[in-house]
C-alpha positions in Angstrom: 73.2 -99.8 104.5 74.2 -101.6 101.4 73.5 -105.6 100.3 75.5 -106.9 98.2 73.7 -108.6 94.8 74.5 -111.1 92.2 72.9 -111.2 89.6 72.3 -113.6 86.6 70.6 -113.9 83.1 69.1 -117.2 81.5 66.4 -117.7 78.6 64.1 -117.3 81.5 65.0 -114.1 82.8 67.4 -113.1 85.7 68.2 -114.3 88.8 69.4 -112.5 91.9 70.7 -113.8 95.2 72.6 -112.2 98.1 75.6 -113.6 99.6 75.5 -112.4 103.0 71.8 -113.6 103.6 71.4 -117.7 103.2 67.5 -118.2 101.4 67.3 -114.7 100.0 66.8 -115.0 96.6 64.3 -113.8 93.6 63.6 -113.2 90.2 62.5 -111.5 87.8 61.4 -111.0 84.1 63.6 -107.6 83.2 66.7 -106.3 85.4 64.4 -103.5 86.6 62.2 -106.3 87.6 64.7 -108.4 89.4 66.5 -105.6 91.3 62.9 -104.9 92.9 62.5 -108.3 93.9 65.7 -108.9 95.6 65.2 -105.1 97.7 62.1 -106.3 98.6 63.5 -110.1 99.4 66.3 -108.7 101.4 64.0 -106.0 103.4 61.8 -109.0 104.3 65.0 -111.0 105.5 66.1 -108.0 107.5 63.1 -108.1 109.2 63.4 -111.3 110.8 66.5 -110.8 112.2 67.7 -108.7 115.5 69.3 -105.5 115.3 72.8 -107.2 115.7 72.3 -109.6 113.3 71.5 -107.4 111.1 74.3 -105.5 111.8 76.6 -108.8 111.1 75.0 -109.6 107.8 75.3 -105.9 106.3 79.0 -105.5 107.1 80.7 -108.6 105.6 82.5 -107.6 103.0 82.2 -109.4 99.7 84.5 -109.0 96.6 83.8 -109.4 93.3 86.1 -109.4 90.4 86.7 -111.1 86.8 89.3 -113.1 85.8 91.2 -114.6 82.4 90.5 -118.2 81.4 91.6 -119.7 78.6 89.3 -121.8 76.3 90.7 -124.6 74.7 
């Protein structure tokens, strides 16, 4: 099954969190780096949970999309 990610970039490196999974967060120095982190973050979650609640948290569906702002 498939988590979904968000990801962010600061001076400090990235950032990664998962929306369907309250607490699971992690970072990381490179993307390569991050993405690890949060797989291994979210496989740890996973584990504390029952089968059906795993169940619930992988099949939300969460969208992502960009929109236009202006900037005055």
């Amino acid at each position: 099954m498939k988590a979904s990610v968000i990801i962010e970039k600061d001076e400090e490196g990235y950032y990664a969190f998962c929306p369907e999974m309250k607490g699971c967060h992690s970072q990381g120095d490179s993307l390569d780096e991050v993405l690890a982190n949060i797989k291994e973050a979210i496989e740890l979650y996973l584990e504390t949970l029952s089968i059906d609640e795993r169940i619930g948290c992988l099949s939300q569906e969460i969208l992502t999309t960009a929109v236009e702002v202006s900037v005055a």
